[in-house]
Wavefront OBJ file of the C-alpha trace (Angstrom):
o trace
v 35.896 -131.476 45.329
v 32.906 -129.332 43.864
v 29.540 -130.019 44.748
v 28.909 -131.392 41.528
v 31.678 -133.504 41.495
v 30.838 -134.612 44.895
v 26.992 -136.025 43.532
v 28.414 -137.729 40.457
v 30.192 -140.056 42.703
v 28.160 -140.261 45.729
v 25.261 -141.154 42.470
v 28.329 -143.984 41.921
v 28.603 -144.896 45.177
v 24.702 -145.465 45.568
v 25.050 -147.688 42.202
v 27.911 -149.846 43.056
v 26.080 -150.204 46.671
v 23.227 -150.802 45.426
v 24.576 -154.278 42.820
v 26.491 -155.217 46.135
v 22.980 -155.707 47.582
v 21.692 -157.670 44.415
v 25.135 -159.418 44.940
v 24.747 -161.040 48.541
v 24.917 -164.701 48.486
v 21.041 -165.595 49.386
v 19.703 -163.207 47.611
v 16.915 -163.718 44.964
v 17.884 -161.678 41.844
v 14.632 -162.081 39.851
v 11.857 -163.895 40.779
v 12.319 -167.952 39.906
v 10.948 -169.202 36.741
v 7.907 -171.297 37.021
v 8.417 -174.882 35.345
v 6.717 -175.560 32.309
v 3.309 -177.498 31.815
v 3.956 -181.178 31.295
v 3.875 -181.575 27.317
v 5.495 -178.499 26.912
v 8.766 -177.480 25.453
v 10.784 -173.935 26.512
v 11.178 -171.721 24.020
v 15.030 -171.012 25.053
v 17.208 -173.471 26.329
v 20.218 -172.317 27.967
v 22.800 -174.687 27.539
v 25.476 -172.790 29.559
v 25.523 -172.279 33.554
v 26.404 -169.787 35.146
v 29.057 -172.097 36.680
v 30.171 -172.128 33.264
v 29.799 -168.598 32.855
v 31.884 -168.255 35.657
v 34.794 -170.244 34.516
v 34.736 -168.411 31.320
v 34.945 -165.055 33.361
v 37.675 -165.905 35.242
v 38.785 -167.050 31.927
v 38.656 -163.652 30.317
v 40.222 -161.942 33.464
v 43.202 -164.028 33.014
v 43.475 -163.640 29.454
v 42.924 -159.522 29.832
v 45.423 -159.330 32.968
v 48.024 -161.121 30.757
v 47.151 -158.757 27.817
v 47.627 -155.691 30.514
v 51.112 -157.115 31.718
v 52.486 -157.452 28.266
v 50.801 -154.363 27.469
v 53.076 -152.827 30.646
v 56.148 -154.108 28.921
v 55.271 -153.115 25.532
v 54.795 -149.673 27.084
v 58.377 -149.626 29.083
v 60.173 -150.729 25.678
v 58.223 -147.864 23.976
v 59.899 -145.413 26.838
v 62.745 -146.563 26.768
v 63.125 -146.627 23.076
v 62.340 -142.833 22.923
v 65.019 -142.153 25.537
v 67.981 -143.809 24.006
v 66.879 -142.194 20.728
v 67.188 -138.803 22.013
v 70.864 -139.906 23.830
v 71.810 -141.016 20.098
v 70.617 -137.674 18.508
v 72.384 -135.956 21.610
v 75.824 -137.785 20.932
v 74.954 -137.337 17.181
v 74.902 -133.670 17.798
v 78.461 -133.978 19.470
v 79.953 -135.847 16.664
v 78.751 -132.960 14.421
v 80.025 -130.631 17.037
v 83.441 -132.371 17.737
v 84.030 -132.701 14.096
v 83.329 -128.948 13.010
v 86.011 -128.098 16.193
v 88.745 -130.449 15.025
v 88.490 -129.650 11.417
v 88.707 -125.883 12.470
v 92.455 -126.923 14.886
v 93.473 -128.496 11.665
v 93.198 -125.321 9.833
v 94.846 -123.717 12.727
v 97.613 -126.086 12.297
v 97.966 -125.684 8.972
v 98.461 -122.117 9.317
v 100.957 -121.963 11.772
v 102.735 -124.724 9.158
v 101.986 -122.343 6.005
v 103.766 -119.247 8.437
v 106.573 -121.135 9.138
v 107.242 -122.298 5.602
v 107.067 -118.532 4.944
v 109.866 -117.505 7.060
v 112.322 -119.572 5.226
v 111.276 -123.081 6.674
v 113.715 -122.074 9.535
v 112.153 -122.884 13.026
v 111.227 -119.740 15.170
v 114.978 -120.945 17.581
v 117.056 -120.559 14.340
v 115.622 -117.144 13.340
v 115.638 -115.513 16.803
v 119.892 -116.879 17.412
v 120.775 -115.175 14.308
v 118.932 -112.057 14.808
v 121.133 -109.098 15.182
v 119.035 -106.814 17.077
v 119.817 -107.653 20.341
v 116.186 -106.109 21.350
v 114.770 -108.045 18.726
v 116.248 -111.189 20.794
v 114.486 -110.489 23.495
v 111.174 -109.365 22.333
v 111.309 -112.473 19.950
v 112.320 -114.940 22.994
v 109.211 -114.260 24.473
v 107.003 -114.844 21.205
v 108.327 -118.116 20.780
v 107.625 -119.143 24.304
v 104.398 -118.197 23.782
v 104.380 -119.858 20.023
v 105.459 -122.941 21.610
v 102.935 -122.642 24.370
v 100.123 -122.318 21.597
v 101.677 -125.097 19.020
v 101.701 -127.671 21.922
v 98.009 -126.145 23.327
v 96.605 -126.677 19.938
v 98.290 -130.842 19.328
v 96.690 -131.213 22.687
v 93.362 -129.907 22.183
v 93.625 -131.825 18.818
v 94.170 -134.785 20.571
v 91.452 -134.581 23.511
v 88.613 -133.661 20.725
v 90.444 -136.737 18.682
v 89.516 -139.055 21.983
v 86.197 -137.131 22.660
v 84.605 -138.118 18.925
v 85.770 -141.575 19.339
v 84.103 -141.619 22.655
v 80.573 -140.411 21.528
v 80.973 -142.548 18.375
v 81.558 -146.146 20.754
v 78.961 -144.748 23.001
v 76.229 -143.913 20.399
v 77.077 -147.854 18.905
v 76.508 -149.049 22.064
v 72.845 -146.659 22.478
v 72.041 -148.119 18.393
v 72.830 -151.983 19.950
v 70.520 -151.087 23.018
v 67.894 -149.453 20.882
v 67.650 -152.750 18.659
v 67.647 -154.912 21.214
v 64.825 -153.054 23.028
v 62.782 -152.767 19.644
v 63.025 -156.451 19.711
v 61.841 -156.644 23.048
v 58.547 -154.674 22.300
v 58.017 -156.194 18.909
v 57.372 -159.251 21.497
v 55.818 -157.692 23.863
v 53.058 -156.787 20.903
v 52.689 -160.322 19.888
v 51.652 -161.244 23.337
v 49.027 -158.635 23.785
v 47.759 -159.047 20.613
v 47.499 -162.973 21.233
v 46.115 -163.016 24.437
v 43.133 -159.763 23.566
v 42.399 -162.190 20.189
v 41.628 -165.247 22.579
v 39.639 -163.351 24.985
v 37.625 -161.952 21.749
v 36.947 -165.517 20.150
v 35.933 -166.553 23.562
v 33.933 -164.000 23.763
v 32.599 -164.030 20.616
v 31.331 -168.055 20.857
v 28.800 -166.857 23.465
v 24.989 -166.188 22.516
v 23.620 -162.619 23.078
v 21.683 -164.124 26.250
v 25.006 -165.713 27.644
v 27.288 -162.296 27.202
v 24.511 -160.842 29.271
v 24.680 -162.770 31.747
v 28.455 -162.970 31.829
v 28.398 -159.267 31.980
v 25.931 -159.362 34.981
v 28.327 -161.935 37.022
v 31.278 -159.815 36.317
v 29.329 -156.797 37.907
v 28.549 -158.946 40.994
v 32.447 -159.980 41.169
v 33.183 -156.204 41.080
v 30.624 -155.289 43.412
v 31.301 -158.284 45.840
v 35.046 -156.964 45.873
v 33.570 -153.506 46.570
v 31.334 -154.880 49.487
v 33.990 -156.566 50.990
v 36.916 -153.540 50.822
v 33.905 -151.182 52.268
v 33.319 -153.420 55.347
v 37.132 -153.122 56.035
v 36.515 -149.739 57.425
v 39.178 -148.701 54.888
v 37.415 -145.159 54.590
v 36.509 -144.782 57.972
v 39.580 -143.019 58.391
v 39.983 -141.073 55.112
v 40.229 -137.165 56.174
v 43.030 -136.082 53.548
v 41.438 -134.195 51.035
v 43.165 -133.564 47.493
v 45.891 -131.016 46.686
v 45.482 -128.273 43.598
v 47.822 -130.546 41.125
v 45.479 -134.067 42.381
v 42.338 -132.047 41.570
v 43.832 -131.061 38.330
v 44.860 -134.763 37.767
v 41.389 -135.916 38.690
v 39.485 -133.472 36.525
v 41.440 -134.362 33.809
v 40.845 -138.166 34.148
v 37.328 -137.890 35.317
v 36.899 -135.840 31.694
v 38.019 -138.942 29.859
v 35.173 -140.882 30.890
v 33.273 -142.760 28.134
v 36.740 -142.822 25.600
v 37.867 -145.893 24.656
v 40.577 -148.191 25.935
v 43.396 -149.163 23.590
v 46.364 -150.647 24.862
v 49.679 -148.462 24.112
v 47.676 -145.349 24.480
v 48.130 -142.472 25.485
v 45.018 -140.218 24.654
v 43.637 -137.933 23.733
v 41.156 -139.955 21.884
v 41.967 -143.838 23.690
v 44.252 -144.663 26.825
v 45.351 -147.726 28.676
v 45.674 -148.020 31.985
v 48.636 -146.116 32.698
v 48.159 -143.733 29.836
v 44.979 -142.401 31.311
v 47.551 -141.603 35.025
v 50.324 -140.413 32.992
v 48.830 -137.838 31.035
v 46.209 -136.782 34.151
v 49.148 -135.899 36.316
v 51.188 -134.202 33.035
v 48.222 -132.263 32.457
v 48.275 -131.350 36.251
v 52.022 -130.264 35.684
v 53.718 -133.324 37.275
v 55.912 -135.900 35.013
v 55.390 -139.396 36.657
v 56.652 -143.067 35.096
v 54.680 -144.374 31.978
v 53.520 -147.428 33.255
v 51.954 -148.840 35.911
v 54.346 -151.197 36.905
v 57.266 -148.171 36.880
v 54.595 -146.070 38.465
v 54.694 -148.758 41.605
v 58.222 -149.102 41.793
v 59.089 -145.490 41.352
v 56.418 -143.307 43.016
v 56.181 -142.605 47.055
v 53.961 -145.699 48.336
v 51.477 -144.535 50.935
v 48.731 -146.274 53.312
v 45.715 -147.637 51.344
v 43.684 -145.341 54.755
v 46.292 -142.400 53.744
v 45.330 -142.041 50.405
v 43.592 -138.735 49.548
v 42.279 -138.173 45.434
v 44.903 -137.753 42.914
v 46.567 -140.975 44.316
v 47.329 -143.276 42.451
v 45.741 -147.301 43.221
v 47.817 -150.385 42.113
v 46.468 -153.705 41.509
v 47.106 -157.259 41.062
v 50.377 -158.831 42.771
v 52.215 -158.090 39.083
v 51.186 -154.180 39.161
v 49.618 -154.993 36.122
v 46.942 -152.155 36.346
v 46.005 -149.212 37.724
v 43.252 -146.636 38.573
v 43.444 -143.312 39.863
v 41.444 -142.661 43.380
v 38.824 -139.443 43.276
v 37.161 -139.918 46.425
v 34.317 -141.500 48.134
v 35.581 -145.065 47.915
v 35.799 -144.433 43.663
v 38.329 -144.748 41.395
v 38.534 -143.514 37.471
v 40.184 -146.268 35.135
v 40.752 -147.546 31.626
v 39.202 -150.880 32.259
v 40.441 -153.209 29.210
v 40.210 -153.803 25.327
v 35.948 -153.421 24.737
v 35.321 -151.132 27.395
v 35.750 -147.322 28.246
v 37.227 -144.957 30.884
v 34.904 -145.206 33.875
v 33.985 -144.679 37.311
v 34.113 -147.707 39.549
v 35.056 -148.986 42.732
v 38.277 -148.406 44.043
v 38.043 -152.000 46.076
v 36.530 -153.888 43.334
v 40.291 -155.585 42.218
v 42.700 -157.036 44.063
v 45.049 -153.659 45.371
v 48.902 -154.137 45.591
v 49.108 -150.581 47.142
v 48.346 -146.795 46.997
v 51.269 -144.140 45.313
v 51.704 -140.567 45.332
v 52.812 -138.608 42.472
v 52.866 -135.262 44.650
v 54.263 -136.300 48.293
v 55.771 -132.469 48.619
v 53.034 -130.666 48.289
v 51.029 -129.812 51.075
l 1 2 3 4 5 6 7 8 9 10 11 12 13 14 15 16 17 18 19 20 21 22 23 24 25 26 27 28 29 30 31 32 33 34 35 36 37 38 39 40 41 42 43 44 45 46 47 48 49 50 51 52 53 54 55 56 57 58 59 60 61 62 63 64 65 66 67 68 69 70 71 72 73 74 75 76 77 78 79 80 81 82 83 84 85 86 87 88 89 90 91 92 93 94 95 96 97 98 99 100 101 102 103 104 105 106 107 108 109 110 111 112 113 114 115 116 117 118 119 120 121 122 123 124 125 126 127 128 129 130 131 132 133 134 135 136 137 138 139 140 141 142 143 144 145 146 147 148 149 150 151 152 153 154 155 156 157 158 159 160 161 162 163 164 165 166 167 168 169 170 171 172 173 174 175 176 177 178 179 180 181 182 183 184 185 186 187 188 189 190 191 192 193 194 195 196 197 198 199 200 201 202 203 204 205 206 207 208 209 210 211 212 213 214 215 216 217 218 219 220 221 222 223 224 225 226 227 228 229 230 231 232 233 234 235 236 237 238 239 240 241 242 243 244 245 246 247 248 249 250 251 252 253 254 255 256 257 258 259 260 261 262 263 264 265 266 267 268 269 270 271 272 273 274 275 276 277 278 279 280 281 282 283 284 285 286 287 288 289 290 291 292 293 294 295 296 297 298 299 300 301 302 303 304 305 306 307 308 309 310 311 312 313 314 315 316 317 318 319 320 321 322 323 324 325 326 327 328 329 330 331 332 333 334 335 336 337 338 339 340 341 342 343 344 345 346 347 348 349 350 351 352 353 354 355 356 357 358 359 360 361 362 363
């Protein structure tokens, strides 16, 4: 990495190190509140805890991870969708294809019928026995072998196109019925993320300015808590692999996205979910990898969480729900969730399932 690249995260590092102090149990965040005069009323009253707060965070979390599961699936019945429609314009383009060739033997066949009704209707056999030239007999024996070589060459290639079109028809049916089905599939798949991001909104939205700032602050101390704890691991103590050209490409392109919106489905270049942002960071470094992030787990080269190097590729939550790409220094780049944007945080701070590689070749 460039030295510039280098002190924007080390600058991230210091930030996320520096909430995981705030964040240790014990730990006075602001000075305490002196109680008010006897007589006196408060001017604010906060009616919610933060052991309230915290429910309703954990709240949110589940609501969002649900959103980002569903999210996965609507994505995978997206892919899929656009793969079976390109086998059905493929087989289409057979059909076309197969049809044009057996309409063209049909004209051959109709030729060879039109040339025999011109010589008297009298098969080729019947003219060459009463031929009187007995050259002529044997010059014309070996035309009709090879007549009789091409009529049955032509019925058969008639036939195997015949069997070929009904074969791309049945299978085409069959791609329609799967391409239905899987439209279905993602037409749920969009209920459920829509459902679960409007609860998490309304529950969001009953909160009062005061209370969303203080959820926000307890869901930085979560994150950084997370952090603090994956850092005292020793998980980087080991770290020595530095990235290849393609994983610097793939991290300068992600690291560019920073500040763009998250919007579930997406793909860029304006908003990106989770496994949009990867996806189209490793395309743009020349590599094709799975869509989503669950696909991306299943289907990529797993590697040690203390093997990882930047450009890999960090899983989290038990369902592979989500997923960040590592750029070094104990920092990840991500599409968070519905309300927030691409951003830097710490590659600790969830839950990880595992580490993949969308390059394992190259040196």
């Amino acid at each position: 990495m460039g030295a510039g690249k280098r002190g924007v995260l080390t600058a991230a590092v210091t930030v996320v190190c520096a909430v995981t102090v705030l964040a240790v149990p014990g730990t006075a965040f602001a000075a305490p509140t002196p109680p008010p005069d006897p007589g006196t009323t408060a001017s604010v009253t906060v009616v919610t805890s933060d052991v309230e707060l915290e429910a309703v965070r954990k709240k949110l979390d589940r609501l969002y991870r649900a959103a980002a599961k569903a999210t996965d699936e609507y994505n995978a019945a997206e892919e899929k969708a656009r793969q079976q429609t390109a086998q059905v314009m493929r087989l289409a383009k057979k059909i076309v294809e197969g049809r044009e060739k057996l309409d063209d033997l049909k004209d051959r066949a109709g030729a060879a019928a039109a040339a025999q009704y011109r010589g008297g209707g009298l098969p080729p056999e019947a003219r060459l026995v009463l031929s009187d030239d007995p050259q002529d007999f044997l010059d014309g024996a070996g035309r009709v072998r090879q007549e009789q070589h091409a009529a049955k060459g032509l019925l058969g290639e008639m036939t195997r196109t015949q069997r070929d079109l009904e074969e791309y028809a049945e299978d085409a049916r069959e791609q329609m019925r799967k391409l239905e089905a899987g439209r279905k599939v993602k037409a749920a798949a969009q209920k459920r993320v829509e459902r679960q991001i409007e609860a998490a909104e309304k529950l969001e939205a009953e909160l009062e300015q005061e209370e969303k700032e203080r959820l926000a602050r307890l869901e930085r101390q979560a994150a950084a808590r997370a952090q603090a704890t994956w850092l005292s691991s020793g998980v980087l103590d080991e770290l020595t692999s530095k990235a290849t050209a393609q994983g610097r490409e793939a991290v300068a392109y992600a690291t560019a996205q920073i500040g763009k919106p998250y919007q579930w489905g997406a793909e860029g270049p304006n908003t990106f979910d989770c496994s949009g942002l990867t996806s189209q960071a490793w395309l743009a470094a020349g590599k094709t990898i799975p869509r989503t992030s669950q696909m991306q787990w299943q289907q990529l080269k797993r590697v040690d969480v203390e093997d990882m190097r930047p450009g890999d590729l960090i899983i989290y939550w038990a369902d592979a729900s989500h997923v960040g790409m590592y750029v070094g220094d104990g920092v990840m780049v991500h599409a968070p969730r519905p309300g927030r944007t691409v951003t830097l945080a710490g590659a600790g701070s969830m839950p990880i399932l595992g580490v993949v590689r969308p390059d394992p070749a190259a040196e």
